[in-house]
C-alpha positions in Angstrom: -15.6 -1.1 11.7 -15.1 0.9 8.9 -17.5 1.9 6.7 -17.6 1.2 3.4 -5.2 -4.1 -8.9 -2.9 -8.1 -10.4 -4.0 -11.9 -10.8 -2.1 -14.1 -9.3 -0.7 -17.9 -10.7 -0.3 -19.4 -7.1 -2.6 -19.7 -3.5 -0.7 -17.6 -1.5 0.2 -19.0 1.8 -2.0 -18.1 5.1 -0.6 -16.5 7.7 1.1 -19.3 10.4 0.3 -19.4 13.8 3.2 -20.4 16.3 2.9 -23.2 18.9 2.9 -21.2 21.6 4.6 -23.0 25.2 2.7 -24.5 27.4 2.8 -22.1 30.9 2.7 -24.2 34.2 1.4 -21.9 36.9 1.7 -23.6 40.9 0.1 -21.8 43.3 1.4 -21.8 46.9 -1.4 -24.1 48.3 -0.8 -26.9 45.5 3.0 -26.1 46.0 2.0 -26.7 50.5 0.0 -29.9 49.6 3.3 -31.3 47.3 5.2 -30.4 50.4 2.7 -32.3 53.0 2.7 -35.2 51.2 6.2 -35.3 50.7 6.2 -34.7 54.3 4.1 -37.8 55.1 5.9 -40.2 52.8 8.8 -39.6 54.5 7.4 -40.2 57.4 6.3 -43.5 56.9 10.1 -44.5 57.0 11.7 -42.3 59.5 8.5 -42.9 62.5 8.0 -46.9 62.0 6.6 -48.2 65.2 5.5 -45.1 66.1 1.4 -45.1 66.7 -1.0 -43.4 64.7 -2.3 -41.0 67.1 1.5 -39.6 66.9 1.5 -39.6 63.4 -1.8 -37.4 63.6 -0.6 -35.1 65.8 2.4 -34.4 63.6 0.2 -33.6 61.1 -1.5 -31.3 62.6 1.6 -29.9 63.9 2.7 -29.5 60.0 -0.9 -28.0 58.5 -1.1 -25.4 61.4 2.3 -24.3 60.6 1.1 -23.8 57.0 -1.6 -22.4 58.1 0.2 -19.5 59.6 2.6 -19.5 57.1 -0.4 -18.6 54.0 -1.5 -15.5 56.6 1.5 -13.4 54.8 -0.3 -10.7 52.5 -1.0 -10.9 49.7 -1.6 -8.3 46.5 -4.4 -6.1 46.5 -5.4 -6.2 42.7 -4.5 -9.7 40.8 -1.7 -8.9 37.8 -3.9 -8.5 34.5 -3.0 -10.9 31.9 -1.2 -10.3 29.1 -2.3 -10.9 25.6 0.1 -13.3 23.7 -0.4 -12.9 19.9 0.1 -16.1 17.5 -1.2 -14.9 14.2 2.5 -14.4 12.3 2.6 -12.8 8.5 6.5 -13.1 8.6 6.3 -15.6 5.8 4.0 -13.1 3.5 6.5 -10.5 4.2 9.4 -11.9 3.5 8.6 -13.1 0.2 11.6 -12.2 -2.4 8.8 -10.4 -4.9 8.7 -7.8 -2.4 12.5 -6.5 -3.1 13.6 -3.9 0.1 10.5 -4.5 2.4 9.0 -2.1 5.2 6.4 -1.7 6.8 4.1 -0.7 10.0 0.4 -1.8 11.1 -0.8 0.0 13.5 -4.0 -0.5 15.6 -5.5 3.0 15.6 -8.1 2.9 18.7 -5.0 2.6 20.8 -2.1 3.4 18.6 -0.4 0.2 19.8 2.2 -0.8 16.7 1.5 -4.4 15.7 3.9 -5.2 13.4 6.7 -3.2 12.0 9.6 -3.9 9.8 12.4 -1.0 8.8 9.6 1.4 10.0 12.1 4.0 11.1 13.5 3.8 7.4 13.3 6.3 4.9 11.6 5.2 1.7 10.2 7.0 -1.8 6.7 6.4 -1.0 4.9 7.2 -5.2 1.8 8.3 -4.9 1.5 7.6 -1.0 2.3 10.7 -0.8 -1.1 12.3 -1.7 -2.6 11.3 1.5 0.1 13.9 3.2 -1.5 16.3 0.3 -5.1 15.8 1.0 -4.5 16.1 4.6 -2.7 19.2 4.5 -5.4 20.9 1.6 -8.0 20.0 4.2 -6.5 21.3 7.1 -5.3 24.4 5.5 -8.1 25.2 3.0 -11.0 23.7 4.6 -13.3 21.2 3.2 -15.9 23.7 1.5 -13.0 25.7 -0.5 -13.4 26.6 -4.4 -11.5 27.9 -6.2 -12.9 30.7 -8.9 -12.3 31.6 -12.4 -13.3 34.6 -13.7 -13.3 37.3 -16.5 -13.2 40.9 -15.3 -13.2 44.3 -17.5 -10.1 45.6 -19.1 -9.3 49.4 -19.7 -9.5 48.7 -22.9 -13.5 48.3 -24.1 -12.9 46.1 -26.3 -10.6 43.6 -24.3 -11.7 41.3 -21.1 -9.2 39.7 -18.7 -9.2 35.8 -17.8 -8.0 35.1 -14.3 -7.2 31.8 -13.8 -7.7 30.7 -10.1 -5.7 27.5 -10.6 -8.5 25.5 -11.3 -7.7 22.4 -13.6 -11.0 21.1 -13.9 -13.1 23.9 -15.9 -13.8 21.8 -18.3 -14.1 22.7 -22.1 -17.3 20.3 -23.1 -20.5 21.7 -23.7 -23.5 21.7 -21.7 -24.5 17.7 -20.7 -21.5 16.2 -21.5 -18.8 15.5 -19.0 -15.3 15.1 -18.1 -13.1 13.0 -15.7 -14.4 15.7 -13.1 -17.9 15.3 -12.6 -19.3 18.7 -11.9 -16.6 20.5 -12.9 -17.4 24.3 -14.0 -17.5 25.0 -17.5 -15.8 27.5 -20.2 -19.3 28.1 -21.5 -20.9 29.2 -18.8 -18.4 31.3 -17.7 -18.2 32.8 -22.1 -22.1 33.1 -22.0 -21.7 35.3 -18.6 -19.3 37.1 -20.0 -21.2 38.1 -23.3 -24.0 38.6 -21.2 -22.5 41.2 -18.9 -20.5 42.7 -21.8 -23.8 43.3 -23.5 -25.2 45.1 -20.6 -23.9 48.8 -22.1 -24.8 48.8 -25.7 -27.1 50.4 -27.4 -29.5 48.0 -28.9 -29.2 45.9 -31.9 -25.0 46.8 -31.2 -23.3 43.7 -31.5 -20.9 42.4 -28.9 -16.7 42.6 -30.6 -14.3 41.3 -28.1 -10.8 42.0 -30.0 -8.8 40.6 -27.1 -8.4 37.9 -24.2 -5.6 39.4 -21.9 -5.0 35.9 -20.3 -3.8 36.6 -16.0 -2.0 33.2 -14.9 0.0 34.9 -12.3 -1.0 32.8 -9.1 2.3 31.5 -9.2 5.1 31.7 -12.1 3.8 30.2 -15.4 8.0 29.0 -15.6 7.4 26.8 -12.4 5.0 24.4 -13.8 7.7 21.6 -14.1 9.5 19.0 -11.8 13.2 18.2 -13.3 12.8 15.0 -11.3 9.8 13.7 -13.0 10.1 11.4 -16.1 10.3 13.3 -19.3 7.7 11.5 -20.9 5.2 11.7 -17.9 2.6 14.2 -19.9 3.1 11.9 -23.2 2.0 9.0 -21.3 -0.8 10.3 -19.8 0.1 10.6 -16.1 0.2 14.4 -15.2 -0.2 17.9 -17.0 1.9 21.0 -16.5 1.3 22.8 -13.3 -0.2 25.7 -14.4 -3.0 28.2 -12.5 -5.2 28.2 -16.1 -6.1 24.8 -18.0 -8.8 22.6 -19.1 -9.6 19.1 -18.3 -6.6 18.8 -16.6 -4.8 19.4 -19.8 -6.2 15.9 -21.1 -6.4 15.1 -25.1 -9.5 13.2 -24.2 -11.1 15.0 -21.2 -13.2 11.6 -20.7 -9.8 9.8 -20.2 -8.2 9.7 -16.7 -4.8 8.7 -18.3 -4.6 10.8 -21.6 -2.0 12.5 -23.7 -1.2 15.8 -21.8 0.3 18.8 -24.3 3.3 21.0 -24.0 1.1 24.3 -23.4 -1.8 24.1 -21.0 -2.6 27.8 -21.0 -2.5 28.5 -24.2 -4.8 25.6 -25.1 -7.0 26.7 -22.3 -7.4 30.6 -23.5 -7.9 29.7 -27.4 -10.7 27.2 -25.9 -12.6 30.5 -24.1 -12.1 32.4 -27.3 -13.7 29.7 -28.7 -16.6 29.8 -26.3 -16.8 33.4 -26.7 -17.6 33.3 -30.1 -20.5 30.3 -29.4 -21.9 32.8 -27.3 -22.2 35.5 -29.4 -18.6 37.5 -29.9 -18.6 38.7 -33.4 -15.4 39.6 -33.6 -13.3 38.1 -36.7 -9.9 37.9 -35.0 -8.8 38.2 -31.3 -5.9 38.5 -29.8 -3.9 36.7 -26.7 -1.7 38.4 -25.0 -0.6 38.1 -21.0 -1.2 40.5 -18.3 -2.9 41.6 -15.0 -6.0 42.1 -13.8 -6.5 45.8 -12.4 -7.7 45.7 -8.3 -11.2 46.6 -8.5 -12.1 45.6 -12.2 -15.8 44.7 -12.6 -16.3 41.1 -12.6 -18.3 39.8 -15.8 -18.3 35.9 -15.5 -17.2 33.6 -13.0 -17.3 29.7 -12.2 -16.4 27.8 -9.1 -14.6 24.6 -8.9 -16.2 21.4 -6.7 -15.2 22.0 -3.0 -12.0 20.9 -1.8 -14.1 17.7 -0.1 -14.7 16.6 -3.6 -11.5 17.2 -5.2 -9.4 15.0 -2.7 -11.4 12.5 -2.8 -11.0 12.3 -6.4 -7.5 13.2 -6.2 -7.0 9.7 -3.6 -9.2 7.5 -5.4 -8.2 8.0 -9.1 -4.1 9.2 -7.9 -4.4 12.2 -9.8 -1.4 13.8 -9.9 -2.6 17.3 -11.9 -5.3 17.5 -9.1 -2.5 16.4 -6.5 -0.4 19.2 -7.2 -2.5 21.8 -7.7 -4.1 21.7 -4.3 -0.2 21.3 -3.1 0.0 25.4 -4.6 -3.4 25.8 -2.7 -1.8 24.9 0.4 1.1 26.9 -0.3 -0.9 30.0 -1.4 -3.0 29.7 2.0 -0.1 29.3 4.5 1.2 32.6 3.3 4.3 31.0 0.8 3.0 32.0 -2.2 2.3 28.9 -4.7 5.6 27.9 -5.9 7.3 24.6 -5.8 10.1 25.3 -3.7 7.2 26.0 -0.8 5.7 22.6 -1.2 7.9 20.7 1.8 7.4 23.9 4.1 3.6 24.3 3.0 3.0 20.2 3.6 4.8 19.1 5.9 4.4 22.3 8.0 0.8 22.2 7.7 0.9 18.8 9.3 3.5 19.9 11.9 1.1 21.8 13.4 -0.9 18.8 14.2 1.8 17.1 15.9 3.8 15.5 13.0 7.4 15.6 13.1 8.8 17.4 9.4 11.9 15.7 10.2 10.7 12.4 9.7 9.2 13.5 5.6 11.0 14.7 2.9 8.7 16.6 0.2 9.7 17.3 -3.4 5.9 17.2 -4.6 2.2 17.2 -3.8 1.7 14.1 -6.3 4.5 11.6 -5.5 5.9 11.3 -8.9 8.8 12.6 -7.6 12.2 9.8 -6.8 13.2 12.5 -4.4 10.4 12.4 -1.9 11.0 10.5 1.1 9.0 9.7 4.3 9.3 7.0 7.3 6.5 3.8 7.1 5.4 5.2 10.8 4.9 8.7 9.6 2.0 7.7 7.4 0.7 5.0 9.9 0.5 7.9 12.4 -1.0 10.4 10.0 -3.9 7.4 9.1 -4.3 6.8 12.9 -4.7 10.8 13.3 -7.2 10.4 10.2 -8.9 7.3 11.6 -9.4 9.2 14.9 -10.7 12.8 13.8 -13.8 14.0 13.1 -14.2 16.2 9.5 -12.5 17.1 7.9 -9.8 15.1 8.4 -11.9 11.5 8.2 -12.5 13.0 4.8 -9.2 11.1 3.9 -10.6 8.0 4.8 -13.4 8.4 3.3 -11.8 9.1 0.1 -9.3 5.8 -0.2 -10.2 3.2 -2.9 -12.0 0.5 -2.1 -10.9 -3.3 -2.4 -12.4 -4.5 -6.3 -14.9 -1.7 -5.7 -13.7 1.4 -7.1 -10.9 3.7 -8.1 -7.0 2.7 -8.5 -7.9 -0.5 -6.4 -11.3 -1.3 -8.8 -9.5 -4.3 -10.2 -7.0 -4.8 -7.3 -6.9 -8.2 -4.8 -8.3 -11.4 -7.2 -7.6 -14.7 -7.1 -6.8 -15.9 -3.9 -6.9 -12.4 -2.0 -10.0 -11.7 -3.5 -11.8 -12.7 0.1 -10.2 -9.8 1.6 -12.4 -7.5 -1.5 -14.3 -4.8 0.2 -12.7 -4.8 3.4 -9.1 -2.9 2.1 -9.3 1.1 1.7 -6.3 2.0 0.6 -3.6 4.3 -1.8 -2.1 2.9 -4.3 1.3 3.9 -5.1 3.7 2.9 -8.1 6.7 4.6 -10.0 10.0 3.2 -11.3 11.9 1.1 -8.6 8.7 1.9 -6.1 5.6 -0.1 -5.3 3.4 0.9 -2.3 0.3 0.6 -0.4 -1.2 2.1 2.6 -4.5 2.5 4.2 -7.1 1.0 6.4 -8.0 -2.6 6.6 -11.3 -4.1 7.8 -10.2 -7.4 9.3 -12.3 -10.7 9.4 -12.9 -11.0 13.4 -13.7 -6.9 13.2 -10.7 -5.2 14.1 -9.8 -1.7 12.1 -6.2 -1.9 11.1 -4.1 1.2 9.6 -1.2 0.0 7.9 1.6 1.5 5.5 3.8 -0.9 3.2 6.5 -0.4 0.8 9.0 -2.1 -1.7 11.4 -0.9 -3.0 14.6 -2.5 -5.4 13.4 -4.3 -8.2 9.9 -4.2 -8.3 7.1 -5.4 -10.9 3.6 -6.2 -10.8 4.7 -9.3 -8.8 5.7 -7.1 -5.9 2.1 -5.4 -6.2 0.6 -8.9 -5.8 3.0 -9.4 -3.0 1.8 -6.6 -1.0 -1.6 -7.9 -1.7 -1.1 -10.9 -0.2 0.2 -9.7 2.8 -2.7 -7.3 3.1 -5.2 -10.0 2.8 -3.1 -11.6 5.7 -3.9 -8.5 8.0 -7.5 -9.6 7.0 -7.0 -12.7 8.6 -5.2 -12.3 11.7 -7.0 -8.9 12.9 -6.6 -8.2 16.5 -4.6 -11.5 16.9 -1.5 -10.6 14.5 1.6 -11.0 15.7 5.0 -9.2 15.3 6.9 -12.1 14.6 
């Protein structure tokens, strides 16, 4: 067992379970007695007059012949029965809300496939897609990763240099107060440290003046912090921030918001928030300066923070589908592998990352670590196998699991499976997955008689929140059957 959103109008129906044939099995001593008596019956007209000693001793004549006859050998082991399934959820997934339908469940003790439709198909999977990214960041970067920003000494004394370390969950609110990322490391610490350090060789009463912020956002190229294949409007609405190695807050307007207004210039917000902190922490300097540049190898460090370890940042990532968080730990896994960071690397750094435990590149397409992207593509049984592999493995890979929303619990599936699915609440870990023409769901199920299901659904075509309800429906029917569904 494992451990531990859309109303709909109608009661879905259950899943059917087929009248299965009635199996007639003779065995060769009921099939000799048929014959014996047949035998006799005949006899009775073929041997009238004849006494009944005679007819005895015809008998006996016919039962030892039998009796030599059942001396043939037999097999050494008796043939092992074989498990006939009647549990069908061909109706659920068939229903027209669910457009272009496909789909693989998977039992993933044995690996045996228990139902599949189109599961050979390439399909966009949305945000499905981050499990492949949270996979891959914790197979290439390790569960305990964190990734540091810091402000190191310039040439200049009266300059520091900000290195971002393509964090973007330093977090501009003060002390007590927090943002979507709980934990996350703060601007002000990392100012205070700073001021602290810089104070460290004036004489005393000398006041700190820092003139200039030289900001370093070279991890990877501050021009490759776009996808042309995302909507336009994606950071307006709320749903992902530029890619860039130095932000706050995920580049939110309301850093207490998961979905919230993203802006057109994530670094430069970021470095006008540390000069900000800066002078809370004691800079007196009227005026500073911004400028880009380099750190120099071997500068002393003066402040640094450190993000929550990768463990914690997937997990938020899956739960909430946070694309920012989605691709920056795509550049991780890039910048780890040896690629560099940029977003031409991603399908070489994911999908080779995987490859190397045993899953097939050719079957997944990768445009992004988030899934926004129309242009990713991946097969239903790819991601079954990758949650079997998951299900199977010990950390950090059962991290993922462990990181799926939970049925009316928590994350992107908090208010997910009511009205008549609602019985299967708390018994779905899953990823939810939805962009324009896409609708998806994949994950783990818990069924009612105890079986652990993986499973990987997707519609695609003309899709709505009717086609989310859909999918829900014929989730909660995996709930039902369990160990008994049937591919029919």
């Amino acid at each position: 067992m494992l451990d531990s959103v859309g109303n709909m109008s109608q009661t879905p129906p259950l899943p059917t379970r087929s009248k299965g044939a009635k199996i007639v099995v003779v065995s060769a001593v009921s099939l000799a007695g048929v014959v014996l008596l047949g035998a006799t019956f005949g006899a009775g007209y073929a041997l009238q007059g004849t006494s009944i000693l005679d007819i005895e001793a015809e008998l006996a004549a016919d039962q030892s012949a039998v009796a030599v006859s059942d001396t043939r050998a037999q097999p050494i082991t008796a043939g092992q029965p074989i498990r006939v399934r009647t549990c069908s959820i061909d109706d659920l997934a068939t229903n027209p809300a669910l457009a272009t339908f496909a789909g693989v469940v998977v039992d993933p003790q044995s690996g045996a496939v228990l139902f599949s439709r189109n599961e050979d198909t390439s399909v966009t999977p949305a945000s499905i897609l981050k499990i492949l990214t949270a996979t891959a960041a914790l197979s290439a970067l390790g569960p305990d990763t964190r990734f540091e920003t810091k402000v190191v000494a310039s040439s200049n004394p009266a300059s520091v240099v900000l290195v971002a370390g393509g964090d973007a969950t330093l977090s501009s609110l003060p002390a007590g107060a927090q943002s979507v990322y709980v934990g996350a490391p703060k601007l002000a610490d990392l100012a205070e440290q700073t001021i602290a350090a810089f104070s460290e060789g004036l004489a005393d009463g000398a006041r700190v003046r820092i003139t200039e912020v030289i900001v370093d956002a070279s991890l990877w190229s501050s021009e490759d912090d776009w996808d042309e294949s995302w909507k336009s409007d994606a950071r307006a609405n709320g749903f992902i921030s530029q890619v860039t190695p130095l932000q706050i807050d995920g580049d939110r307007q309301n850093p207490s918001a998961p979905i919230s207004r993203r802006g057109n210039d994530a670094s430069d917000k970021a470095a006008r928030a540390f000069v900000s902190a800066l002078r809370t922490a004691g800079n007196t300097a009227r005026f500073v300066a911004i400028t880009e540049g380099t750190a120099e190898p071997g500068s002393r460090v003066l402040g640094s923070v450190l993000s929550q370890p990768v463990s914690e940042l997937t997990s938020y990532m899956l739960k909430e589908s946070d694309n920012t968080l989605a691709e920056m730990l795509a550049r991780h896994v890039s910048l780890a592998v040896g690629l560099g960071g940029g977003s031409e690397t991603l399908q070489e750094a994911l999908a080779g990352t995987l490859a190397s435990r045993g899953f097939g590149s050719d079957q997944v397409s990768i445009q992004d670590g988030s899934g926004l992207s129309s242009l990713n593509q991946v097969e239903p049984r790819y991601i079954t196998n990758l949650l079997t592999e998951v299900y199977r493995s010990p950390p950090p890979l059962n991290l993922v699991r462990d990181g799926l929303s939970v049925a009316g619990t928590d994350g992107s599936l908090k208010d997910r499976f009511t009205a008549a699915n609602n019985v299967a609440q708390g018994h779905v870990f899953a990823k939810t997955g939805s962009i324009e023409g896409v609708r998806s769901l994949a994950g783990f199920v818990a069924a009612l008689d105890g079986t652990d299901l993986a499973f990987s659904f997707f519609s695609t075509g003309e899709v709505d929140d009717a086609t989310k309800d859909a999918i829900e429906t014929v989730v909660t029917g995996l709930y039902t059957c369990g160990e008994n569904l049937a591919n029919f």
